[in-house]
Residue frames as a rotation matrix with the C-alpha (Angstrom) as fourth column:
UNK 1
-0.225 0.833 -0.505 151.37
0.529 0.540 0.655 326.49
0.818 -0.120 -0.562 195.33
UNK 2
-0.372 0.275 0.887 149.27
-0.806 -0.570 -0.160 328.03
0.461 -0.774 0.434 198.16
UNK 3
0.005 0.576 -0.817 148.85
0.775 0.514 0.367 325.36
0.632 -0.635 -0.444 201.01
UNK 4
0.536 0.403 0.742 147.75
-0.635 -0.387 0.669 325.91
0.556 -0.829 0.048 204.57
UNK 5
-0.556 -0.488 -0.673 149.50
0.079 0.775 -0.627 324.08
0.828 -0.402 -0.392 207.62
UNK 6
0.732 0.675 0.099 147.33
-0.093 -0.044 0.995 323.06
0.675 -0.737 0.031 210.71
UNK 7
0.272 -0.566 0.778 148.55
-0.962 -0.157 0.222 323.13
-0.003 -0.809 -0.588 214.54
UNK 8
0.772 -0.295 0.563 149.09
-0.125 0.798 0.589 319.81
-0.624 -0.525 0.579 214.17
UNK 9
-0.112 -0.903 0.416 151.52
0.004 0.418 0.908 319.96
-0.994 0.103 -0.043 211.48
UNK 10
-0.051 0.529 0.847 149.45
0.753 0.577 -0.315 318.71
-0.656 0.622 -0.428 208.72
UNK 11
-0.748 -0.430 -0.506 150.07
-0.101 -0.680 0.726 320.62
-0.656 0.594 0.465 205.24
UNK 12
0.135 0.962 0.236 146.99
0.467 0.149 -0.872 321.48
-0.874 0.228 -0.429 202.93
UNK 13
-0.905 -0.424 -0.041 147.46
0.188 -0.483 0.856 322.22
-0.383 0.766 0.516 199.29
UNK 14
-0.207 0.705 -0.679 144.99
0.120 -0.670 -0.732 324.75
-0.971 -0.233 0.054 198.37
UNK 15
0.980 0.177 0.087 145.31
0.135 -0.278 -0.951 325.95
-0.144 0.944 -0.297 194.69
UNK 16
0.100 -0.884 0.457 148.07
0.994 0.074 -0.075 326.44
0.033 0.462 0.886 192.49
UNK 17
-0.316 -0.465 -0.827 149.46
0.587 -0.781 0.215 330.07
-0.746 -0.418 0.519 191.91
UNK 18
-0.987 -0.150 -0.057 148.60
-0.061 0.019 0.998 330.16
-0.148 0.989 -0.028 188.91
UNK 19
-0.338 0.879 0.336 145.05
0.650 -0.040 0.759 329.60
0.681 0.475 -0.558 188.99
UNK 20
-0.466 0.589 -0.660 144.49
0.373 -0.546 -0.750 332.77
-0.802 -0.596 0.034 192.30
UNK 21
0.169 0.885 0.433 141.75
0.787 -0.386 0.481 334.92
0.593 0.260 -0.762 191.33
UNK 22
-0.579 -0.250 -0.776 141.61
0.678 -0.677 -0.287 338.99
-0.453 -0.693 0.561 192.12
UNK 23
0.316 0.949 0.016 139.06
0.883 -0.288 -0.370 341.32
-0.347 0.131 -0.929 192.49
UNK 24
0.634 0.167 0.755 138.59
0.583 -0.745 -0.324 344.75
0.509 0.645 -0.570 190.80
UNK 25
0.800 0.138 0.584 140.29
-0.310 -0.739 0.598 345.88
0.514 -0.659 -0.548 193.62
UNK 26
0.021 -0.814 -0.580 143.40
-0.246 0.558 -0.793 343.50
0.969 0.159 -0.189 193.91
UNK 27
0.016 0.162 0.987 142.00
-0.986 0.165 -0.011 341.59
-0.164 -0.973 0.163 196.80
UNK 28
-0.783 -0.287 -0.552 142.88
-0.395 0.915 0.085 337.93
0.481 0.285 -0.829 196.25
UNK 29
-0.081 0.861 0.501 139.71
-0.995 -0.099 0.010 335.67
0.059 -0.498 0.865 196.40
UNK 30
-0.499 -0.643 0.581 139.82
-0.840 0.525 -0.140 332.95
-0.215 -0.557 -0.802 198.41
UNK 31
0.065 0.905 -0.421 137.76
-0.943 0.194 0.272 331.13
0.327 0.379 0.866 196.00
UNK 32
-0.533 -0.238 -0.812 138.83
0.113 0.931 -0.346 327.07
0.839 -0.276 -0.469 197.91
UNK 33
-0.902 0.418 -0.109 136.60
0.159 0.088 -0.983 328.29
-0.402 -0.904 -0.146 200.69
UNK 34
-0.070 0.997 -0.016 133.39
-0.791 -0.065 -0.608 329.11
-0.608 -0.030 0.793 198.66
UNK 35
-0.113 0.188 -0.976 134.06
-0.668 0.712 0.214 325.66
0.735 0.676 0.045 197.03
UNK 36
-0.952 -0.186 -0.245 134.27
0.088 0.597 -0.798 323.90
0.294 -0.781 -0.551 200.74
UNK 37
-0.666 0.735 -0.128 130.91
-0.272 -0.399 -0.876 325.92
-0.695 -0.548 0.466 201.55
UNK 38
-0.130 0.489 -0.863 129.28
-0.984 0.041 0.171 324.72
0.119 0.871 0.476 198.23
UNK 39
-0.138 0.118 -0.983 130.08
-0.244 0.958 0.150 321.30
0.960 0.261 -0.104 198.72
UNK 40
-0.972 0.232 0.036 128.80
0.021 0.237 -0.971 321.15
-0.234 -0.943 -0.236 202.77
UNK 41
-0.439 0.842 -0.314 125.37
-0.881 -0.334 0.336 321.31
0.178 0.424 0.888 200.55
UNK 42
-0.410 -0.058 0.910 123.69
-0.503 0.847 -0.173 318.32
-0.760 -0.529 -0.376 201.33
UNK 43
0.590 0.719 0.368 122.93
-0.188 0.566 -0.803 318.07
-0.786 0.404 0.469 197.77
UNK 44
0.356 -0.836 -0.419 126.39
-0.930 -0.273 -0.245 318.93
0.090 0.477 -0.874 196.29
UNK 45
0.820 -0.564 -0.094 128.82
0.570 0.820 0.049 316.23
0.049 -0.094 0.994 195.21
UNK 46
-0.140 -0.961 -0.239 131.43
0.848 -0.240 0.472 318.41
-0.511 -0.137 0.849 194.14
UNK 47
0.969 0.218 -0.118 132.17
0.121 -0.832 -0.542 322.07
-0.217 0.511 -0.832 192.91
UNK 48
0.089 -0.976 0.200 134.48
0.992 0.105 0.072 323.97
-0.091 0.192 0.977 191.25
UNK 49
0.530 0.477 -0.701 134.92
0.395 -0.871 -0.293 327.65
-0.750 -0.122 -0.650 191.28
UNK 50
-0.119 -0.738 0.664 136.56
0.897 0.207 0.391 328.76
-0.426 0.642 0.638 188.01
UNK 51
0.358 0.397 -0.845 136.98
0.042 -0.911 -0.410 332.09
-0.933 0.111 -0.343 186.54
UNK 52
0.802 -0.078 0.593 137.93
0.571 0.395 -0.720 333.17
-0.178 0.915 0.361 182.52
UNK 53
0.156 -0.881 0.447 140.79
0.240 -0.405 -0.882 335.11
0.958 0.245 0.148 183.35
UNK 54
-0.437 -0.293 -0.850 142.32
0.836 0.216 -0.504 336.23
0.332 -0.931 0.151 186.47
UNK 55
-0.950 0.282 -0.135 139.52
-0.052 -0.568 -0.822 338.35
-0.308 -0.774 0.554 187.73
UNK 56
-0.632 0.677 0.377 136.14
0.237 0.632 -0.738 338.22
-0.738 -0.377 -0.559 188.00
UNK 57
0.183 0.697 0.693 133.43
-0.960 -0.025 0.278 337.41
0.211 -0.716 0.665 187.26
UNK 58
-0.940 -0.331 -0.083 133.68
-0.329 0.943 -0.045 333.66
0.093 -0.015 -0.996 188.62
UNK 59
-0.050 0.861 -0.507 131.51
-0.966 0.087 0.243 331.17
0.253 0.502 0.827 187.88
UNK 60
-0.168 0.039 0.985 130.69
-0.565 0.815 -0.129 327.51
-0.808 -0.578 -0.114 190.16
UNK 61
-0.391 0.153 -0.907 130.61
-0.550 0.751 0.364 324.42
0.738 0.642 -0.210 188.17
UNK 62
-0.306 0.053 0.951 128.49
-0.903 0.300 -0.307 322.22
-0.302 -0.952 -0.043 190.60
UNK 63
-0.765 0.156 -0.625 128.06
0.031 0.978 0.207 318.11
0.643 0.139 -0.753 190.72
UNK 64
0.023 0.586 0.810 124.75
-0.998 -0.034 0.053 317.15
0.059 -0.810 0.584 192.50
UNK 65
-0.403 0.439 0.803 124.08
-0.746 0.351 -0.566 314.45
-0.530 -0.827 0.186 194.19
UNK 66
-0.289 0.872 0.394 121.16
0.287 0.472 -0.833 313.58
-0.913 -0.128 -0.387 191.98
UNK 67
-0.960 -0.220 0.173 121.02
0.274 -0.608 0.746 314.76
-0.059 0.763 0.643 188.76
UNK 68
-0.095 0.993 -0.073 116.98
0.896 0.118 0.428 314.71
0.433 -0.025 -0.901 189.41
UNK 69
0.030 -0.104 -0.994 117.21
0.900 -0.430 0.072 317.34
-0.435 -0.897 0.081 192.08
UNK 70
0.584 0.557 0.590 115.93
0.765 -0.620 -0.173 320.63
0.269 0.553 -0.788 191.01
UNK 71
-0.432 -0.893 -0.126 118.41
0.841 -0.349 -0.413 323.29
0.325 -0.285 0.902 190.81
UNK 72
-0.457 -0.029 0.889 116.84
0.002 -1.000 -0.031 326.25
0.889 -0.012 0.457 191.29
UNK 73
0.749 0.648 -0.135 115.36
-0.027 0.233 0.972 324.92
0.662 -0.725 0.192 194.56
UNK 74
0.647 -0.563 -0.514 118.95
0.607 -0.027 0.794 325.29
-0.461 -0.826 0.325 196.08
UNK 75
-0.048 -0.549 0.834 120.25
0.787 -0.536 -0.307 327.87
0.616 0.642 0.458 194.32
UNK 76
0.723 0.309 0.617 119.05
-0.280 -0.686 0.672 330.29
0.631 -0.659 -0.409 197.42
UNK 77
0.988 -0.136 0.068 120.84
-0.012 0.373 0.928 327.96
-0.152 -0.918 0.367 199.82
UNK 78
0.469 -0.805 0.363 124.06
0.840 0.280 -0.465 328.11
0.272 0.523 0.808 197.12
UNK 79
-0.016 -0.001 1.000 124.04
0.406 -0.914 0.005 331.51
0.914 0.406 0.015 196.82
UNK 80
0.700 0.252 0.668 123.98
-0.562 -0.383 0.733 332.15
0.441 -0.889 -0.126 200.88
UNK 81
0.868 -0.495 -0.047 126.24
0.451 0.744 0.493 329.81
-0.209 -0.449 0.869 201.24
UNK 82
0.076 -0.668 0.741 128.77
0.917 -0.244 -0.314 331.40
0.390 0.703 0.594 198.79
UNK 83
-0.022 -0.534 0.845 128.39
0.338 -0.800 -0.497 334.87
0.941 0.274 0.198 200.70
UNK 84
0.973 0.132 0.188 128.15
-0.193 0.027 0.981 333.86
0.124 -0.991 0.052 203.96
UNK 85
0.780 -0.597 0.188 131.61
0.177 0.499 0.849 332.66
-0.600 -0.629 0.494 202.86
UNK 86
0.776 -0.139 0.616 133.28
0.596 -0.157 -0.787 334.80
0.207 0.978 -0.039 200.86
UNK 87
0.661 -0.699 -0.274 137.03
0.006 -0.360 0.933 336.05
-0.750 -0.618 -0.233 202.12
UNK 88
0.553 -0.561 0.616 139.38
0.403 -0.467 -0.787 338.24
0.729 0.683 -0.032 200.17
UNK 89
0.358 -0.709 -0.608 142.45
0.822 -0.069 0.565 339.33
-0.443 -0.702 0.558 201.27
């Protein structure tokens, strides 16, 4: 597993090993942060970021809110969100 541990102690499990994700360029994307930035949408229930093998392209499964709620009206704000926050190691 890949967690994270804060200053206070506090252990975060991130993603399994098994499911990282690496670019063309064998940079490991850090794809649990452009699901955190997806779902700070204020129309997002939940996302998922999920690729078909272990390298791109990847592809967001998103839950709104609303199922009413026109997607392509936040699909700008997704999409800016997603590469405002995109981090490869």
């Amino acid at each position: 597993d890949v967690v994270t541990v804060d200053e206070a102690g506090f252990i975060e499990v991130i993603t399994n090993k098994e499911d990282l994700i690496v670019d063309n360029c064998g940079q490991l994307i850090e794809h649990w942060l452009l699901e955190k930035a997806i779902c700070s949408h204020n129309e997002v229930k939940g996302a998922q970021i999920v690729a078909l093998g272990k390298k791109p392209p990847l592809y967001a499964l998103i839950v709104l809110k609303n199922p009413q709620t026109n997607v392509d009206i936040i699909l700008t704000d997704l999409i800016a969100l997603c590469k405002n926050n995109k981090k490869m190691r």
